[in-house]
C-alpha positions as a Markdown table, in Angstrom:
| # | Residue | x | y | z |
|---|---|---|---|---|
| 1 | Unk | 11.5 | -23.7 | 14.4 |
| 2 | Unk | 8.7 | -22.9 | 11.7 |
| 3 | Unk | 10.1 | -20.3 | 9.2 |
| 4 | Unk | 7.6 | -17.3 | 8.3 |
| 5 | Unk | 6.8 | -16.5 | 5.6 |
| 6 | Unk | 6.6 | -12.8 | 4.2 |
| 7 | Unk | 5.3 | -10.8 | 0.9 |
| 8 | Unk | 4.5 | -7.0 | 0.3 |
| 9 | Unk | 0.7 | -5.9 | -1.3 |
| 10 | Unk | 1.0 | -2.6 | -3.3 |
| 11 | Unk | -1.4 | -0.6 | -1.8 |
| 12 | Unk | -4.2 | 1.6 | -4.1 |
| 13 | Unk | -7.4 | -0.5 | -5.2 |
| 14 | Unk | -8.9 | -0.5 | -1.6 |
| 15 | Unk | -10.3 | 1.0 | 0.8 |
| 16 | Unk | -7.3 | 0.5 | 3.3 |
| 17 | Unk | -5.3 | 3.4 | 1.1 |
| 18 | Unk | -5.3 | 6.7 | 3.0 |
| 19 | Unk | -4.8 | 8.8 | -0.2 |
| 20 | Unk | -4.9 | 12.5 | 1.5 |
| 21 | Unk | -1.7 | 11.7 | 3.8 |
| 22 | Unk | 1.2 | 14.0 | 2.0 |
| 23 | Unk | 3.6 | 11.3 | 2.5 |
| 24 | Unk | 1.0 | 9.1 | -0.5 |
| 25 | Unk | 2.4 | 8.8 | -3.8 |
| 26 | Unk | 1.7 | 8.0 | -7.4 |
| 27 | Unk | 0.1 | 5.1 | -8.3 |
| 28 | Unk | 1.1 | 5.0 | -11.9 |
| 29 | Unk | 5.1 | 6.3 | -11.5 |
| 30 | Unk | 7.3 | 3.4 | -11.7 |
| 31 | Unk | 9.7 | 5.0 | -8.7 |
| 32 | Unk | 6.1 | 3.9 | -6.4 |
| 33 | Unk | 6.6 | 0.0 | -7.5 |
| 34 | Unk | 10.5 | 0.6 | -6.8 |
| 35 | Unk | 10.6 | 1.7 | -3.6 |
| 36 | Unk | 8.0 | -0.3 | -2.3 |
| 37 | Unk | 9.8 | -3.5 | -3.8 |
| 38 | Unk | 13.4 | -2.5 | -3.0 |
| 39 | Unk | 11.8 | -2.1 | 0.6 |
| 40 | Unk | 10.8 | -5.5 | 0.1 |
| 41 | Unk | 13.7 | -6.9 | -1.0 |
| 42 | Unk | 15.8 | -4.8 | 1.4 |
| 43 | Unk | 13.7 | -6.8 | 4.6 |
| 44 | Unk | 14.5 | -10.6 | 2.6 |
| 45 | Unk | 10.7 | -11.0 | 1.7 |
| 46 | Unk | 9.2 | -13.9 | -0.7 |
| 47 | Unk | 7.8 | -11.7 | -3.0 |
| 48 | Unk | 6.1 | -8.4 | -4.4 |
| 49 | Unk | 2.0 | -9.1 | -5.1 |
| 50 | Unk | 0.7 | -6.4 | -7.4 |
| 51 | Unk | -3.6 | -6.0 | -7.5 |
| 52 | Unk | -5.4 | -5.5 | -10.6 |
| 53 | Unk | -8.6 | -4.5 | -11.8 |
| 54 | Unk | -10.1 | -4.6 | -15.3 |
| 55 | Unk | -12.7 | -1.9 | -14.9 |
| 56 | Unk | -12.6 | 1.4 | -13.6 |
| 57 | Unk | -15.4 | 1.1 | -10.9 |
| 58 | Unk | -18.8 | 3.1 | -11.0 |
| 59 | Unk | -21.1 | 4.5 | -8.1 |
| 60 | Unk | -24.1 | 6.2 | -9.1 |
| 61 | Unk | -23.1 | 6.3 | -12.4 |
| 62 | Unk | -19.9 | 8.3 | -11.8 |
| 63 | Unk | -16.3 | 6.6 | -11.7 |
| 64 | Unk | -15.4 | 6.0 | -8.2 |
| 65 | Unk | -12.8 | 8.7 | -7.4 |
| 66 | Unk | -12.0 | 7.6 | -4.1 |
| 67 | Unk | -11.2 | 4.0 | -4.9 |
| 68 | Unk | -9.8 | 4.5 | -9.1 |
| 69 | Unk | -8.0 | 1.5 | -10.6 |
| 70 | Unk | -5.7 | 3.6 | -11.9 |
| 71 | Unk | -2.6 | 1.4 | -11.8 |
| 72 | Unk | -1.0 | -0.1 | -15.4 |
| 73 | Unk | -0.3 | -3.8 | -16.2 |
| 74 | Unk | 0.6 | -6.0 | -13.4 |
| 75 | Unk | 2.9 | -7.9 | -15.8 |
| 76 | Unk | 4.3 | -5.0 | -17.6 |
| 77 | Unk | 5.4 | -3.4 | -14.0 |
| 78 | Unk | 6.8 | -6.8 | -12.8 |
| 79 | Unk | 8.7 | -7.0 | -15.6 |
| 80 | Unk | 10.5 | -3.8 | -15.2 |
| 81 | Unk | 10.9 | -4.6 | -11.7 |
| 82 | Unk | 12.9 | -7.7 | -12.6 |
| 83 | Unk | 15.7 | -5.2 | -13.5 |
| 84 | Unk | 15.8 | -3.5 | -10.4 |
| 85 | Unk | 15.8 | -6.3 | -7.9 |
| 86 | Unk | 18.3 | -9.4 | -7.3 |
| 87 | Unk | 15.7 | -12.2 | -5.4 |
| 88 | Unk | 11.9 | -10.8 | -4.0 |
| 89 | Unk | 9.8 | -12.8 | -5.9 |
| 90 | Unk | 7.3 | -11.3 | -8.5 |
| 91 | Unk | 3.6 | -12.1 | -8.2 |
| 92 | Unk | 0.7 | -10.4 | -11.0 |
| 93 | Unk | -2.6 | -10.8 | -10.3 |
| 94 | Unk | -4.3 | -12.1 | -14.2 |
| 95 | Unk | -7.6 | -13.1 | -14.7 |
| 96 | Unk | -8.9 | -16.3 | -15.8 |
| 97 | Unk | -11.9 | -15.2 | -16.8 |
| 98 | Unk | -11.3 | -12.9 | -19.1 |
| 99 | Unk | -7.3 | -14.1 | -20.5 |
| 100 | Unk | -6.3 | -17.1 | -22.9 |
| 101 | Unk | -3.9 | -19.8 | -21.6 |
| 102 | Unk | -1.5 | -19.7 | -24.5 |
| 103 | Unk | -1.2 | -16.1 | -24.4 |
| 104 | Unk | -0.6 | -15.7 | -20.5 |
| 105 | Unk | 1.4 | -18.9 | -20.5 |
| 106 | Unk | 4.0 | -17.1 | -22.6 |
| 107 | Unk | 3.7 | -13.6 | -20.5 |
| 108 | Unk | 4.5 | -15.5 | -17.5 |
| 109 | Unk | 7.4 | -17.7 | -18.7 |
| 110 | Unk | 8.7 | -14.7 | -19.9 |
| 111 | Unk | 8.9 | -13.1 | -16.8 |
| 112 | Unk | 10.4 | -16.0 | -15.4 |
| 113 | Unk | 12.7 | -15.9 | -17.6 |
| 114 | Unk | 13.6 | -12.1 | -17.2 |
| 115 | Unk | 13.5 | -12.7 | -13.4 |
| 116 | Unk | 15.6 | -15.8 | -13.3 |
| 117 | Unk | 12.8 | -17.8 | -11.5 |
| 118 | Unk | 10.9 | -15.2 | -9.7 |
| 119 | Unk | 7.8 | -15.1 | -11.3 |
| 120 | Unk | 4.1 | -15.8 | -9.5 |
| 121 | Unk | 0.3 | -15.8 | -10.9 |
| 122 | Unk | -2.0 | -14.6 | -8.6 |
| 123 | Unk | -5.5 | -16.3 | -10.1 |
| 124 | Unk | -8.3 | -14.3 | -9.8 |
| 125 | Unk | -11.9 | -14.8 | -11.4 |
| 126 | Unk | -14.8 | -12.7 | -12.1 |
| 127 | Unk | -18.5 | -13.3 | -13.1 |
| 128 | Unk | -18.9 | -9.9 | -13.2 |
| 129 | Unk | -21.1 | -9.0 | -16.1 |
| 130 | Unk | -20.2 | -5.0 | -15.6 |
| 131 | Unk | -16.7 | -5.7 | -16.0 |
| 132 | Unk | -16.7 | -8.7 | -18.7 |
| 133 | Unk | -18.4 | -5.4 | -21.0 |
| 134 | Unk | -14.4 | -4.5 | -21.7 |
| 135 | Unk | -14.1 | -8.1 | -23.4 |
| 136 | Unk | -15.5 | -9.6 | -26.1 |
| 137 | Unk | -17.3 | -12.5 | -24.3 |
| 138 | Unk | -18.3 | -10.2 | -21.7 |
| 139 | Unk | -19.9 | -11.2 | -18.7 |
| 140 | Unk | -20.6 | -14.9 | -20.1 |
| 141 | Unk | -19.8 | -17.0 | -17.5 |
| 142 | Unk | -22.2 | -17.9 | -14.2 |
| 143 | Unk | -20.7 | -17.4 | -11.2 |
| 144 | Unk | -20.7 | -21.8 | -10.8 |
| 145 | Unk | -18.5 | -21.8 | -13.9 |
| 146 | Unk | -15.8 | -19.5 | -13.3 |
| 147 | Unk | -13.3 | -21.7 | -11.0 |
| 148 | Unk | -14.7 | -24.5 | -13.5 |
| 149 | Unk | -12.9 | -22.1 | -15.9 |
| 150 | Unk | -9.5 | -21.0 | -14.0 |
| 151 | Unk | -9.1 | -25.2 | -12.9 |
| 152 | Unk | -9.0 | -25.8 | -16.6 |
| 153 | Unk | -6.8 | -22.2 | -17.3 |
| 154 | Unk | -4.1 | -23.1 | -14.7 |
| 155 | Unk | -4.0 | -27.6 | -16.2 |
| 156 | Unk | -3.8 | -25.9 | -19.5 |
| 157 | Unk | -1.1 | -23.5 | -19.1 |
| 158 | Unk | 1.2 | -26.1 | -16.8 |
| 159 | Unk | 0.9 | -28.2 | -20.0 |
| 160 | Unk | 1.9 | -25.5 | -22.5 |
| 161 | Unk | 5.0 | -25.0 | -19.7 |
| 162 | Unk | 5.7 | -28.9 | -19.2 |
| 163 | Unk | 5.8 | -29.1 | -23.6 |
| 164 | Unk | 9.3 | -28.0 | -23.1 |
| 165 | Unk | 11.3 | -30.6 | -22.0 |
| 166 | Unk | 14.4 | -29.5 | -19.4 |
| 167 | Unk | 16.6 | -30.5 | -22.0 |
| 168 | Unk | 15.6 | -27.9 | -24.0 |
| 169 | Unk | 13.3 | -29.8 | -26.5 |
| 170 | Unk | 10.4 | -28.4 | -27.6 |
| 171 | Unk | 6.9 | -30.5 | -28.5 |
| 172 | Unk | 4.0 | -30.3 | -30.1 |
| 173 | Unk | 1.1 | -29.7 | -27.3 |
| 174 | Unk | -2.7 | -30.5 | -27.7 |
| 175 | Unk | -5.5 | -29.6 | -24.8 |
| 176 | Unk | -8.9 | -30.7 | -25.7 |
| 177 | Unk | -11.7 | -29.3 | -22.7 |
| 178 | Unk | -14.4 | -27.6 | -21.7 |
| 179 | Unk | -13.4 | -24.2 | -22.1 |
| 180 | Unk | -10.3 | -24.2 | -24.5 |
| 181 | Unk | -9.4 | -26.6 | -27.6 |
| 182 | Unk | -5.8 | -25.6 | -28.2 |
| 183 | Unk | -3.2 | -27.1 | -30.2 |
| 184 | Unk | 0.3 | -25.7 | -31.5 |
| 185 | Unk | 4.0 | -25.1 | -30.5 |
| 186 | Unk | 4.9 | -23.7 | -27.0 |
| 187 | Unk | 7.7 | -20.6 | -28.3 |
| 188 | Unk | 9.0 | -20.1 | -24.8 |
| 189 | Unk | 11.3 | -22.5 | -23.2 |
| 190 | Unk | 10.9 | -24.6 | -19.8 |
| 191 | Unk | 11.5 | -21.6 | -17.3 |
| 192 | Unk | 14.1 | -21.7 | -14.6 |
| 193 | Unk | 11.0 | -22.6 | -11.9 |
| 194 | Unk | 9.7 | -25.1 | -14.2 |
| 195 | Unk | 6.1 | -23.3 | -13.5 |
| 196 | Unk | 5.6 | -20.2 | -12.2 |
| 197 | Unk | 4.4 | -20.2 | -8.6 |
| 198 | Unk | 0.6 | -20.2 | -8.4 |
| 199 | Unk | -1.3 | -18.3 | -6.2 |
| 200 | Unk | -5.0 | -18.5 | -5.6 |
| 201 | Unk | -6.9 | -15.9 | -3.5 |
| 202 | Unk | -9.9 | -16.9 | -1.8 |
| 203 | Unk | -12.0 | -18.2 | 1.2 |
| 204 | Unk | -15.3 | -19.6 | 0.0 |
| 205 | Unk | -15.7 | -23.5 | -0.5 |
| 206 | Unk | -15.3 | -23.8 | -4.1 |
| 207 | Unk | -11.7 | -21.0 | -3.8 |
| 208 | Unk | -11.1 | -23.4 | -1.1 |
| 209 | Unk | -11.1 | -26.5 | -3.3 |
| 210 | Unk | -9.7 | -24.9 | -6.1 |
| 211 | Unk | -6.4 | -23.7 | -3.9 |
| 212 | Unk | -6.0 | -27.0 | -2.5 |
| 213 | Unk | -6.0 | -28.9 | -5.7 |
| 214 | Unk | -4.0 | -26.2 | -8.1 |
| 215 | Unk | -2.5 | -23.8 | -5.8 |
| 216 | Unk | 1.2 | -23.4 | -4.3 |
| 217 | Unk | 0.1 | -20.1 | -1.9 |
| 218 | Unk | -3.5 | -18.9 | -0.5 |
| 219 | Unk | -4.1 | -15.4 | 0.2 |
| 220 | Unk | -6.8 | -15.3 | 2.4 |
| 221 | Unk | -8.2 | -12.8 | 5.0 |
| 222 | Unk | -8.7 | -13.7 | 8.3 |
| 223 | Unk | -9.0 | -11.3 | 11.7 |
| 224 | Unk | -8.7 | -13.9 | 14.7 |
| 225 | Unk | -6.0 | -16.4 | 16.0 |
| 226 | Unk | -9.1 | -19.0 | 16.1 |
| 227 | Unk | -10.5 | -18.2 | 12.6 |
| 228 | Unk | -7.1 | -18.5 | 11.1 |
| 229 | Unk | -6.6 | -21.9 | 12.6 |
| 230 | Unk | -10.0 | -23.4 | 11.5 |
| 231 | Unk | -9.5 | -21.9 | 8.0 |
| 232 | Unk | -5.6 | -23.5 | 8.1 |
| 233 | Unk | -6.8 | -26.9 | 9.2 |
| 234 | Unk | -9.5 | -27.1 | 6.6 |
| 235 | Unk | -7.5 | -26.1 | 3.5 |
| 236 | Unk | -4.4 | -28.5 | 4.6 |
| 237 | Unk | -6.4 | -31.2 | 5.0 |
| 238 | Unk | -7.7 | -31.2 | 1.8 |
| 239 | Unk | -4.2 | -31.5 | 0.3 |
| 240 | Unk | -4.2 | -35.1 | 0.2 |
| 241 | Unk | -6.8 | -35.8 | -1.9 |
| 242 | Unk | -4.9 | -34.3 | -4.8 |
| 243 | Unk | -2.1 | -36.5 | -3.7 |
| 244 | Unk | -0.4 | -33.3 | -2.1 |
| 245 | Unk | 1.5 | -32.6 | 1.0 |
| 246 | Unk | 0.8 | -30.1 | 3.8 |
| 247 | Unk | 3.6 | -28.2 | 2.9 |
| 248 | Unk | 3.1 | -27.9 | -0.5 |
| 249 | Unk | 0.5 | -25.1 | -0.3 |
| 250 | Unk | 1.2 | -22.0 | 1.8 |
| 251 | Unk | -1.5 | -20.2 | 4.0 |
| 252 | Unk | -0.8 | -16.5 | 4.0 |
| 253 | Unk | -3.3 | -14.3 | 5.0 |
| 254 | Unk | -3.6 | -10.3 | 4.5 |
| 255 | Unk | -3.0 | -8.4 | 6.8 |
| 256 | Unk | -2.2 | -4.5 | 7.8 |
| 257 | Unk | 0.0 | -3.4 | 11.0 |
| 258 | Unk | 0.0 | -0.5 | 12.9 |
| 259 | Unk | 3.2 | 0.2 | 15.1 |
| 260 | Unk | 4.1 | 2.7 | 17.8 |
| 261 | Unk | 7.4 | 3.1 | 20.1 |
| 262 | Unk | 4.4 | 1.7 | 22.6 |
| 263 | Unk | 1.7 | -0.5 | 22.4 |
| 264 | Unk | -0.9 | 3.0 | 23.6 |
| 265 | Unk | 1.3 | 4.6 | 20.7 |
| 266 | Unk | 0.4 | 2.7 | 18.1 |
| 267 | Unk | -3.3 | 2.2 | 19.0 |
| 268 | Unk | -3.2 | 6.0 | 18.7 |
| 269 | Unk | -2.1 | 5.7 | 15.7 |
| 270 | Unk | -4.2 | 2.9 | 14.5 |
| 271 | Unk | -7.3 | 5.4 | 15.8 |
| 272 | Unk | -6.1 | 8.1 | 13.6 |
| 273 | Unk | -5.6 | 5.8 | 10.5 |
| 274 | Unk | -8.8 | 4.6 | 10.7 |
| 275 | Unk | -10.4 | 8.2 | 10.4 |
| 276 | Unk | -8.3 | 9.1 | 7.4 |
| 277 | Unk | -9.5 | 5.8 | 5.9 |
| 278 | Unk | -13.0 | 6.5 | 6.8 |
| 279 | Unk | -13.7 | 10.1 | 5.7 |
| 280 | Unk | -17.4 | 11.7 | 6.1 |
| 281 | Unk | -17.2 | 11.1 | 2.3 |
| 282 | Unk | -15.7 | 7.5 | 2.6 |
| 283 | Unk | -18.6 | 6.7 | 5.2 |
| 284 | Unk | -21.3 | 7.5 | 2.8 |
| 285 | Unk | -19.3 | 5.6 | 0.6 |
| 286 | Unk | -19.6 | 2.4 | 2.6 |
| 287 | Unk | -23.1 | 2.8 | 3.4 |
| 288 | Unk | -24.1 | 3.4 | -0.6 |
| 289 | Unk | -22.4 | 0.1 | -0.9 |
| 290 | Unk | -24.7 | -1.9 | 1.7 |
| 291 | Unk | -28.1 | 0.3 | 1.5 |
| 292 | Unk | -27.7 | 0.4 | -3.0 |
| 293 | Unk | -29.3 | 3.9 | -2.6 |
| 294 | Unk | -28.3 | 7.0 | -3.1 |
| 295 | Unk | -27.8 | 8.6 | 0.6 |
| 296 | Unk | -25.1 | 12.0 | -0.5 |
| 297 | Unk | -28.6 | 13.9 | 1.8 |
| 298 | Unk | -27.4 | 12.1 | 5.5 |
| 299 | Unk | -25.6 | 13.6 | 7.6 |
| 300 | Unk | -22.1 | 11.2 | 8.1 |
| 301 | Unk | -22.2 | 12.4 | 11.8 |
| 302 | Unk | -25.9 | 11.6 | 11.6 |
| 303 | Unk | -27.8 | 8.5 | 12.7 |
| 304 | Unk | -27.8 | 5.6 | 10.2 |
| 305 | Unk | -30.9 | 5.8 | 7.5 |
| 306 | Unk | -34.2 | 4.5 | 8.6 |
| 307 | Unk | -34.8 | 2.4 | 5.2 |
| 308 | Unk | -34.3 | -0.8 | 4.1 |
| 309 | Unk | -31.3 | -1.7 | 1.8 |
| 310 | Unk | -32.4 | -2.4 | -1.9 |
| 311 | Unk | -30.8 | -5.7 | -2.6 |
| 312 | Unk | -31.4 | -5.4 | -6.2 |
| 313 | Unk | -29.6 | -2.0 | -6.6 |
| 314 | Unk | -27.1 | -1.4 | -9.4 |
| 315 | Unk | -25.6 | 1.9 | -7.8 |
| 316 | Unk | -22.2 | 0.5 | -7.1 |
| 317 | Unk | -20.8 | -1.1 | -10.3 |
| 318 | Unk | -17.6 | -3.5 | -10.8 |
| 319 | Unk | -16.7 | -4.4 | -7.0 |
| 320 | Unk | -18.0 | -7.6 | -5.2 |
| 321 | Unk | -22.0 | -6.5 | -4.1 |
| 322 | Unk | -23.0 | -7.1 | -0.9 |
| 323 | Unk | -23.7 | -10.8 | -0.2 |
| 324 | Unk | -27.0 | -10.3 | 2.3 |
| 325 | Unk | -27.4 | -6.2 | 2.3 |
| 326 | Unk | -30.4 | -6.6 | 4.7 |
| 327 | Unk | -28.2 | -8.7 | 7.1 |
| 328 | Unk | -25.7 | -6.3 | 6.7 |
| 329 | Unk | -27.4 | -3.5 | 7.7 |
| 330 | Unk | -29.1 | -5.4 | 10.4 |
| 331 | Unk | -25.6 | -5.8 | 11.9 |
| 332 | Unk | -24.7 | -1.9 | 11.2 |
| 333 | Unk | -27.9 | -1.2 | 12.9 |
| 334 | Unk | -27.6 | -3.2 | 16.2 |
| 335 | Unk | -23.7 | -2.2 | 16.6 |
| 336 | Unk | -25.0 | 1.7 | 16.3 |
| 337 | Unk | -27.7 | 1.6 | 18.4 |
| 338 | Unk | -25.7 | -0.1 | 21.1 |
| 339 | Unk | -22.8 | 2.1 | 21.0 |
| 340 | Unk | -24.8 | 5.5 | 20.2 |
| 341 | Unk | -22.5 | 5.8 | 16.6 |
| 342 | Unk | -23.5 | 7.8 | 14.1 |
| 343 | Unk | -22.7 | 6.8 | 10.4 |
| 344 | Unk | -18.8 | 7.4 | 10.0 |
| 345 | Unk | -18.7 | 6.2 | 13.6 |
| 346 | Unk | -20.7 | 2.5 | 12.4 |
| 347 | Unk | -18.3 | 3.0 | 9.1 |
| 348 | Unk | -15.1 | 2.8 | 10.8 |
| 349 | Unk | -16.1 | 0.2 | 13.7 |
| 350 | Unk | -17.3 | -1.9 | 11.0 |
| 351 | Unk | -14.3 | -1.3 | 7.8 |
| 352 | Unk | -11.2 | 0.0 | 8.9 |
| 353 | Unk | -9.8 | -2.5 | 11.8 |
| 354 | Unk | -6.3 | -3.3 | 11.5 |
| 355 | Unk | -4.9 | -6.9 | 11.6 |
| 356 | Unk | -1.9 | -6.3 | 14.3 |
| 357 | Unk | -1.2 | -2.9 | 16.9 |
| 358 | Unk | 1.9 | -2.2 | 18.7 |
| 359 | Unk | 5.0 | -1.6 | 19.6 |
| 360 | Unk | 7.5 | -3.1 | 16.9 |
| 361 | Unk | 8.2 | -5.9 | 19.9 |
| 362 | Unk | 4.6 | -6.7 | 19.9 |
| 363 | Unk | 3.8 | -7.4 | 16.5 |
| 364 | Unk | 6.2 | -9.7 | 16.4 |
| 365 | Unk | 5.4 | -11.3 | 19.2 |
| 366 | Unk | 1.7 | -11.7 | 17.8 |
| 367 | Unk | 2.8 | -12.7 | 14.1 |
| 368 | Unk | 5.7 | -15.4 | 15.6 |
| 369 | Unk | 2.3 | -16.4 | 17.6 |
| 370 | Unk | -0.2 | -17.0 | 14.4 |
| 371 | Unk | 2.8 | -18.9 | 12.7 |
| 372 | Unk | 3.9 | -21.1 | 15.5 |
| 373 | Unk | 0.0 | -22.1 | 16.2 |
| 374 | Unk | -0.6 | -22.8 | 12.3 |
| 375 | Unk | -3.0 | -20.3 | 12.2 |
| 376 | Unk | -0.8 | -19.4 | 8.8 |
| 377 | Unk | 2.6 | -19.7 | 7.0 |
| 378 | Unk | 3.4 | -16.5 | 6.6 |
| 379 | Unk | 1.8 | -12.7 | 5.7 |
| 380 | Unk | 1.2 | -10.7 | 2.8 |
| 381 | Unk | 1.4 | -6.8 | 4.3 |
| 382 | Unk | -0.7 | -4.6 | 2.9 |
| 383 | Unk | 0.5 | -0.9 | 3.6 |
| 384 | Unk | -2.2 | 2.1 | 3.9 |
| 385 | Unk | 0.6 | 4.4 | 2.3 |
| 386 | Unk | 1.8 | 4.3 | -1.2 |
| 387 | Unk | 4.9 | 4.0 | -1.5 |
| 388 | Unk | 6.3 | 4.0 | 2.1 |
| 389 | Unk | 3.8 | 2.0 | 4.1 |
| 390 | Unk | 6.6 | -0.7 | 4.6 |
| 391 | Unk | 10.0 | 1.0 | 6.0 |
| 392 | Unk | 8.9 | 0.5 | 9.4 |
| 393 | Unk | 7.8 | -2.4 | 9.5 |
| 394 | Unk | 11.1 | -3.5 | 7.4 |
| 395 | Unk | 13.0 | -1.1 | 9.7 |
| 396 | Unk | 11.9 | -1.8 | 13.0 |
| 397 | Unk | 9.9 | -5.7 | 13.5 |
| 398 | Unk | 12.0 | -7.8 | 10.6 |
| 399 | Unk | 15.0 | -7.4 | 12.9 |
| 400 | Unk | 13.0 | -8.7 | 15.8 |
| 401 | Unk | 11.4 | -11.6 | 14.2 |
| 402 | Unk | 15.4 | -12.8 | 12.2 |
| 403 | Unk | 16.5 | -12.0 | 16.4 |
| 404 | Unk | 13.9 | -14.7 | 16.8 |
| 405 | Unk | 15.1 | -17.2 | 14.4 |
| 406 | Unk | 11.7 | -17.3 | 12.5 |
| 407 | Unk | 12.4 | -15.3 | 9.4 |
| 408 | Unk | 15.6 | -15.7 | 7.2 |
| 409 | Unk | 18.4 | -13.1 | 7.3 |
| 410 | Unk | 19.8 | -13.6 | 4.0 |
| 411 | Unk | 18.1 | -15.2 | 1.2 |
| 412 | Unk | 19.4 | -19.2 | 0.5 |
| 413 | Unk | 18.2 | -19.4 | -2.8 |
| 414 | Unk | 17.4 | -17.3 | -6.4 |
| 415 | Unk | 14.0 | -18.3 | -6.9 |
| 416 | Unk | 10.7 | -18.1 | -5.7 |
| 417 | Unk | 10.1 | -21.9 | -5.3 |
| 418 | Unk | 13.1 | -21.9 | -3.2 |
| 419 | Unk | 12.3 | -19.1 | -0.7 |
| 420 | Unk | 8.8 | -20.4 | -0.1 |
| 421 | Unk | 10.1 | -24.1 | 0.2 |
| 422 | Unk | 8.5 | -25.5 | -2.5 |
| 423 | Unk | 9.6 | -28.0 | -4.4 |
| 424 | Unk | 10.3 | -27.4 | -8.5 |
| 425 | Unk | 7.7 | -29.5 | -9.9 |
| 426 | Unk | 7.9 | -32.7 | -11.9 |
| 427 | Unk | 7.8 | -32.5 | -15.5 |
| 428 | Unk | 5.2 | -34.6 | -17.2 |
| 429 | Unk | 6.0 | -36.1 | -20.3 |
């Protein structure tokens, strides 16, 4: 029977987190990370996936103050975390735009160490000129270059990892490329994983590519049975290729859940999540975003604005703009005017939909069924409460899906590599 895989987001640097409910913590106190990774740990997950951002993000020229990165070092945290948990794995998202290979090669062997084979790199880009201001070649690459860029990051630092032999013999290295012309002695030896696991979030062609070639897990976003099975069936078949195996990359998409004792419960609940997401504030929010002009005048329970988008705006500064802003607000438009919605109405049909509703029986019946028909390997929760978002879900649909025989009850190995089923890789000489 397929196994399922399982990992826990931390929630904050979205716009899933409901930060008025009392039960919402810090983001910055390290009991937050704790409980949310003991939770974790407690239901036999793969591993703990920690967000980043490197900017804190603008909107009309004021720092966003419903949506802050406010959250320390991903590494930093993980690292700490390694001393209060026995086997989740530990993932930190690190950018390759805007990092050095030697330099993150070492951070992440070290944590690999520290963890006893736990460690994960979640590989993000950015072309984002707004947020490449905070480093010295800021905002310097195109968009085309960027995965050009993190292909090259991720060979480089598997080579700085593989100049350790697993003898313990260390060797000179020397990488000669596009983006980095490097040469030295690696000073941290062959982790216990060999490589950390690589992770590689993305669903346009090029993330695609990049996944299939470099990547051991995928986290992707998709909100149908149908989607997720096109999207698996693409990426795995262009494993081989790269000489790779259909289970040696792991689809596992975001996703929220919602659970009631009864499937009517938990769509109640799901209702009243949604309109804590989507405030009258939030819903101006989210149309600032699409329109790129400044609408704090309408009414949220108003109609939607009569003007066009400006697709050239710089209102909203350091998140990912608006692909086709006139399409988008084409779309808003029809789906109001077909419904009679007003704006927060539009805002929360069109934002805040959760992934899976019901009872703690249903939800596992509807993961099991996204698994079994390789729509993915396995979920990465993502919790609209800081730091409790998880204990039901852990509490109440883990014991259903073990009852099931598709999730483990114990952990069978101490590393990362070993819960996902991946293999340790080869070392290169």
């Amino acid at each position: 029977m397929k196994q399922m895989h399982l990992a826990a987001h931390f929630p904050g640097v979205n716009s899933t987190t409901v930060w008025t409910d009392p039960r919402s913590r810090s983001q910055i106190d390290f009991a937050s990370f704790e409980h949310l990774a003991r939770t974790a740990e407690r239901g036999k997950f793969d591993f703990f996936f920690l967000a980043e951002g490197l900017r804190l993000r603008e909107h009309n020229g004021r720092i966003h103050d419903l949506d802050v990165v406010g959250r320390p070092e991903s590494l930093t945290v993980l690292n700490a975390l390694a001393a209060v948990t026995d086997r989740l794995g530990l993932a930190a998202t690190v950018n390759a735009t805007f990092n050095e290979p030697y330099e993150l090669a070492r951070r992440l062997a070290t944590l690999d160490h520290l963890s006893e084979g736990r460690a994960a790199w979640n590989v993000v880009t950015s072309s984002d000129a707004f947020t490449g201001e905070n480093f010295r070649r800021g905002g310097y690459l195109d968009r085309a270059d960027r995965y050009t860029r993190a292909a090259e990051f991720v060979a480089t630092a598997r080579e700085l990892w593989d100049s350790w032999t697993p003898d313990g013999t260390s060797r000179p290295f020397t990488h000669s490329g596009q983006h980095f012309d490097i040469s030295g002695e690696f000073t941290v030896p062959r982790s216990p994983q060999g490589h950390p696991v690589v992770i590689q979030a993305g669903d346009s062609g090029e993330g695609r590519e990049f996944a299939a070639s470099a990547a051991d897990v995928i986290f992707t976003r998709h909100g149908t049975l149908e989607a997720g099975r096109t999207f698996y069936a693409d990426v795995k078949a262009r494993l081989a290729k790269y000489g790779r195996q259909p289970g040696d990359l792991k689809i596992m998409p975001g996703v929220t859940v919602v659970l009631g004792d009864t499937d009517a419960e938990a769509q109640q609940n799901a209702a009243e999540i949604r309109h804590q997401q989507v405030s009258p504030q939030n819903a101006i929010l989210a149309l600032e975003q699409i329109w790129g002009r400044d609408l704090s005048s309408y009414d949220p329970d108003g109609p939607l604005p009569d003007i066009d988008p400006d697709p050239g705006s710089s209102l909203v500064q350091g998140r990912v703009r608006v692909a086709d802003p006139l399409a988008v607000a084409a779309k808003w438009r029809a789906l109001s005017e077909a419904k009679g919605l007003s704006i927060r109405q539009t805002a929360i049909e069109s934002t805040a939909r959760q992934s899976f509703i019901g009872s703690p029986a249903t939800v596992a019946a509807d993961l099991e069924k996204f698994v079994t028909a390789d729509a993915a390997d396995g979920f990465i929760l993502v919790p609209h409460l800081t730091p409790g978002g998880l204990d039901g879900f852990v509490d109440r649909v883990v014991p259903i899906l073990q009852e099931r025989g598709v999730f483990r009850t114990e952990y069978t190995g101490s590393t990362l590599r070993s819960h996902l089923g991946l293999a340790e890789p080869v070392w290169k000489s």
